[in-house]
N, C-alpha and C positions, 0 to 999 in steps of 0.2 A: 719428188726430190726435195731435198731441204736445202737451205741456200744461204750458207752464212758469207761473210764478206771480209776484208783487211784492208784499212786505209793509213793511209800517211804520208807523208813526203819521201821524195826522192832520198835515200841513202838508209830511208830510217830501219830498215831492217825487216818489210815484210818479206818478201821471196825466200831470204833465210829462215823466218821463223815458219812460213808455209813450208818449205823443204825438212824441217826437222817434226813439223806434224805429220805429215801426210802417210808416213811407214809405220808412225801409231795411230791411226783410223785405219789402215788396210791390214796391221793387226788385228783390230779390232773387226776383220771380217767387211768391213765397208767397200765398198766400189765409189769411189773417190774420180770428182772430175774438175776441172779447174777453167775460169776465164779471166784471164789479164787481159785489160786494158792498157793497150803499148803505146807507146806514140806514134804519130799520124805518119812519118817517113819508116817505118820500119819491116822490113819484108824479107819473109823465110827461104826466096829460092836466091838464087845464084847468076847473074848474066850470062851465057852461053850456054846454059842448060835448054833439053827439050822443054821442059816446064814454062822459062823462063822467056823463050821464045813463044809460045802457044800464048802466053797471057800478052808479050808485047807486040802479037801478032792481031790481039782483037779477043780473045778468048775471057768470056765473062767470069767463067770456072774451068780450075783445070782440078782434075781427079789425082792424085799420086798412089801408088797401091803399089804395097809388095808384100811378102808373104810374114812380114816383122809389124809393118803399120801403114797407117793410110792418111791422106793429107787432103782437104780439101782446101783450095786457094778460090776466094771471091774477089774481082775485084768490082767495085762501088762504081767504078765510072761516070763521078758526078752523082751518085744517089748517095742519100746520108745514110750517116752511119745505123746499124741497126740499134735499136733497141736493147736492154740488158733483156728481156722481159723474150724478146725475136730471137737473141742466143741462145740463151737456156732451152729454148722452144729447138733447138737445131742439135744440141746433147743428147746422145743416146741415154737412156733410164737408167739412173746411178742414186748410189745410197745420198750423198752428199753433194751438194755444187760448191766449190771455195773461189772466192772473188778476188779477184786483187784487183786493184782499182778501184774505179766508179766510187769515189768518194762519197756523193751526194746521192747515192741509187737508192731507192728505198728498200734496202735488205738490213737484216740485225747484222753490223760489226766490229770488229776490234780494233782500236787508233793502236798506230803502231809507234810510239811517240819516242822519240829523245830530244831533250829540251838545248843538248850538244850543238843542233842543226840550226839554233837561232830564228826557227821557224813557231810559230803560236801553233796552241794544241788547236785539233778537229773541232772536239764531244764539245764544246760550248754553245757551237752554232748546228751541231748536226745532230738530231734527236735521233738518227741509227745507232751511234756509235754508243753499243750496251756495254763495255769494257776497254780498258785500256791493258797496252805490255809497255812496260818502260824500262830505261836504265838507272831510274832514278824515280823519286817520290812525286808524286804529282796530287796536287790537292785536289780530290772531287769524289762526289760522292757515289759514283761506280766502283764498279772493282777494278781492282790496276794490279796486275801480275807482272813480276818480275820477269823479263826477255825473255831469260838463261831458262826460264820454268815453263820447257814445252809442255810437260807431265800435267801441270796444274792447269794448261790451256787448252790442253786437249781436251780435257775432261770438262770445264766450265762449256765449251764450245758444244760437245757434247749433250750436255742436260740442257742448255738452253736450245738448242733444236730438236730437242726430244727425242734423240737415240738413244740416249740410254738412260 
């Protein structure tokens, strides 16, 4: 599986620009899988659900399965968090893995920058970050693609994990 990555700060606009890739890779024939990094308080079930109940009942993993998709819920119960390296490893075999998060992870990725946010860029201190998207000009000597130009990032994203 090939495993590229999106970093940046809060607002900056990766999940949008993941959301406008991801239907030209599975164009392009891919089987496309994704791991976000969320924050520590955030969880997918609902209180008064079976689910909900089984995990606040003690239940390490609860399985969710129906005949649309399948969910598996872990909880950590005081063990640290896994690995990027222990997820992937947990992904069923796909053409692509796309990252969001894990800023500092050691995979090639894209800073997802707008200088709007008041926040300083990634790529100076993180020797991942092979490319930038921004909404504006940014001086460095990677490439920096314009947001709005999924086209063009798909494609860079592309040759440099060697699909095509």
């Amino acid at each position: 599986m090939k495993v590229f990555g999106f970093a940046g700060y809060s607002g900056s606009g990766k999940t949008t620009l993941i959301e406008r890739l991801v239907p030209r890779f599975v164009l392009d024939g891919l089987k496309v899988s994704l791991i976000k990094h969320a924050h520590a308080g955030f969880d997918i079930d609902r209180p008064g659900k079976d689910s909900y109940r089984h995990r606040e009942a003690g239940c390490t993993e609860v399985l969710l399965t129906s005949t649309k998709r399948w969910v598996l819920m872990h909880e950590l119960r005081g063990e640290p968090e896994p690995t990027l390296e222990q997820q992937l490893a947990v992904l069923s075999p796909c053409d692509l893995v796309l990252i969001e998060g894990f800023k500092w992870a050691p995979v090639p990725k894209l800073e997802v920058y707008r200088a709007g946010l008041g926040k300083p860029p990634i790529f100076p201190d993180n020797p991942e970050v092979v490319a930038l998207a921004s909404d504006g000009p940014v001086e460095t000597a990677l490439p920096v693609f314009d947001l709005d130009d999924a086209e063009a990032i798909a494609t860079f994203i592309l040759h440099h994990v060697e699909l095509k």
